[in-house]
C-alpha positions as CSV (number, residue, x, y, z in Angstrom):
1,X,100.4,100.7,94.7
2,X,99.1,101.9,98.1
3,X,99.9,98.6,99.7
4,X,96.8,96.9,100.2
5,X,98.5,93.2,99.3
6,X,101.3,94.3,102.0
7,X,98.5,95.0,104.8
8,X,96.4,91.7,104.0
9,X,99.4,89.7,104.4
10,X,100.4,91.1,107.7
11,X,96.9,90.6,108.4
12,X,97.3,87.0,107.4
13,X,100.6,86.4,109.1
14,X,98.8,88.0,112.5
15,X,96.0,85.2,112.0
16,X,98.3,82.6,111.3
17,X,100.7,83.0,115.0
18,X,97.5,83.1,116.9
19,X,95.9,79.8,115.2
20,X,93.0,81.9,114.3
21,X,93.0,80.9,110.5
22,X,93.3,77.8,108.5
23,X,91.4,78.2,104.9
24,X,92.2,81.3,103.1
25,X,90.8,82.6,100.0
26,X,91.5,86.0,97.7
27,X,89.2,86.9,95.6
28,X,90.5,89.6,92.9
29,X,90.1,90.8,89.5
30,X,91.6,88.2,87.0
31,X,94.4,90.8,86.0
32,X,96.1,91.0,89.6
33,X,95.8,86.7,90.6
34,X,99.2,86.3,89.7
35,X,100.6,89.4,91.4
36,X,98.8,88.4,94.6
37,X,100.3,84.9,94.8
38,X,103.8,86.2,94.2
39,X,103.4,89.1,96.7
40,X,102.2,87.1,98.9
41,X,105.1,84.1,98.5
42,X,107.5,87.0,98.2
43,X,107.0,89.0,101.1
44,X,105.5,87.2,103.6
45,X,106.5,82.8,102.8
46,X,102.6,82.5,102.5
47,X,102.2,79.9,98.6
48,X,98.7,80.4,97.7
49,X,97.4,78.2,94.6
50,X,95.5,80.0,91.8
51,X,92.5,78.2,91.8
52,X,91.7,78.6,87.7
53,X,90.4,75.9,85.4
54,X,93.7,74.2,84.6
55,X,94.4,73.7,88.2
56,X,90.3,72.2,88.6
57,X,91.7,70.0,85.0
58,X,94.3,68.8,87.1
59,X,93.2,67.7,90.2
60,X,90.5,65.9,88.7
61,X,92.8,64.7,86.4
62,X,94.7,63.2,89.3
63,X,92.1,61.9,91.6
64,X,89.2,61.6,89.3
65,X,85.9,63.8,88.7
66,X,84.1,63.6,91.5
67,X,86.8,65.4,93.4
68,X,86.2,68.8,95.4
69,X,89.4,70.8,94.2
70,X,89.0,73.1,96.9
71,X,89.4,70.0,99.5
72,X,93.0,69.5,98.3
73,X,94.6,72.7,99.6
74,X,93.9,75.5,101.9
75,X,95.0,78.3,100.9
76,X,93.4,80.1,97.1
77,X,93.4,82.8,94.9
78,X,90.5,82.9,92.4
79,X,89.4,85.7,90.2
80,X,86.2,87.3,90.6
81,X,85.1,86.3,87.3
82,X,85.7,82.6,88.1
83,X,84.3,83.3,91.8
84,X,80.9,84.5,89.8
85,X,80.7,81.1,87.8
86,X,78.2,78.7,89.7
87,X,81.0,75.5,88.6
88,X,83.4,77.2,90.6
89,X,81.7,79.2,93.8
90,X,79.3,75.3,94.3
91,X,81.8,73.7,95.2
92,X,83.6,76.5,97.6
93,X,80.3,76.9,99.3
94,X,80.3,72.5,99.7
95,X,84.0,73.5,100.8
96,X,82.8,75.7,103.3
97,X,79.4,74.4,104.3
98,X,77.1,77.0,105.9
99,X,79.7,78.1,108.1
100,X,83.5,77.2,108.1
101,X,85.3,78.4,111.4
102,X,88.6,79.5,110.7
103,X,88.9,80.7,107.3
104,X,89.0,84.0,106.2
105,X,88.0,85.7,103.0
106,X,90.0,88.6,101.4
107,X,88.1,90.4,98.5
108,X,90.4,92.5,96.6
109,X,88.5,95.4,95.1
110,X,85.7,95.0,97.0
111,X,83.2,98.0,95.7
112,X,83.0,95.6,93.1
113,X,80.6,93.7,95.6
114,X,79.0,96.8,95.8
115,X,75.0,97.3,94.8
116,X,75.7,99.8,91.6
117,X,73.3,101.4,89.2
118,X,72.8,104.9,87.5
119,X,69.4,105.4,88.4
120,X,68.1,106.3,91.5
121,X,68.6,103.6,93.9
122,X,71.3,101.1,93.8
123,X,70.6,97.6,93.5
124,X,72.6,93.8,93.9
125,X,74.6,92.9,90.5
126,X,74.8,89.0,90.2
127,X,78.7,89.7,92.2
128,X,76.9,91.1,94.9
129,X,74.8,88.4,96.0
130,X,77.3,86.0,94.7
131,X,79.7,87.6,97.6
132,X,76.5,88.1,99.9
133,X,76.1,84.3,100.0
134,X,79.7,83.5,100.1
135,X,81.1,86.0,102.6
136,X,78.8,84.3,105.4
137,X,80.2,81.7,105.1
138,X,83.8,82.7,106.4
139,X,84.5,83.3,110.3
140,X,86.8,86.0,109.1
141,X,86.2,88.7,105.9
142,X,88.5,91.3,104.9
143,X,87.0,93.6,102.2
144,X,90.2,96.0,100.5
145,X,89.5,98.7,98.2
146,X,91.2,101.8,96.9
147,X,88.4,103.0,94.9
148,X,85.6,105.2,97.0
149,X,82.0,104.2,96.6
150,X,79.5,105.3,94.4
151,X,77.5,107.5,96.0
152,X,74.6,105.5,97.1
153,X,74.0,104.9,100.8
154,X,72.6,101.9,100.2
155,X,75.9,100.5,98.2
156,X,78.3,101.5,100.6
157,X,75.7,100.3,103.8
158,X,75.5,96.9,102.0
159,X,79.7,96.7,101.9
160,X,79.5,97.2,105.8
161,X,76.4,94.4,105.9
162,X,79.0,92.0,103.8
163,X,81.0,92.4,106.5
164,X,79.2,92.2,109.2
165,X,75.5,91.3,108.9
166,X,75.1,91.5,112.8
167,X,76.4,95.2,113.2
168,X,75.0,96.7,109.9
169,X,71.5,95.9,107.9
């Protein structure tokens, strides 16, 4: 649809010619990982390895179980329901220690980050805080999203806060 793969990847390719970016990883919703990494290979030369559970089978199949699979490449896609699994966002947070210059986080869908609720008040779903712990981690974060938010100040303030804790609480 509306180009949102096409704008991250010129985003990407920007990044890239000014040295500003060296670990990438897009997070999206299982159904699209595939589409991404094609996209992404197709239009703009950029391979990106699915980070799934066969490719974590194989690595350590290679160099043994006590490997980080995120150490062996640079550039991911994972799903946000692997990304909300503590055996796979551990080791991208030892990946990226409490701060890794450099890398850049695209989250695909991103009012899924948002606080949701049907009550009154909106508060953090395990994804939020999952992506609040995460997205602090990455010099660079850019958050894509077709679908507006829900209605609660609080969830869309908390989006902006994602991005930017320093501008917006």
């Amino acid at each position: 649809g509306l180009g949102k793969t096409i704008e991250a990847g010129l985003i990407l390719r920007e990044l890239l010619l000014r040295q500003k970016v060296q670990r990438m990883v897009v997070a999206c919703p299982p159904s699209i990982v595939l589409q991404w990494r094609d996209e992404l290979e197709r239009r703009f030369g950029l391979t990106f390895v699915v980070y799934d559970r066969e490719y974590v089978l194989a690595r350590r199949r290679e160099r043994g179980y006590g490997i980080n699979p995120w150490t062996t490449h640079s550039r991911f896609i994972i799903s946000h329901a692997l990304l909300r699994d503590e055996d796979y966002a551990a080791p991208l947070r030892d990946w990226l220690r409490d701060f890794s210059p450099g890398a850049i986080l695209i989250l695909d869908e991103a009012h899924n980050a948002a606080p949701a609720s049907a009550s009154k008040y909106a508060i953090d779903s395990q994804f939020t805080r999952i992506v609040r712990d995460l997205a602090r981690r990455f010099e660079h974060r850019l958050f894509l999203s077709a679908t507006p938010h829900n209605g609660h100040s609080n969830s869309f303030s908390t989006l902006l806060e994602l991005l930017d804790p320093y501008r917006f609480t």
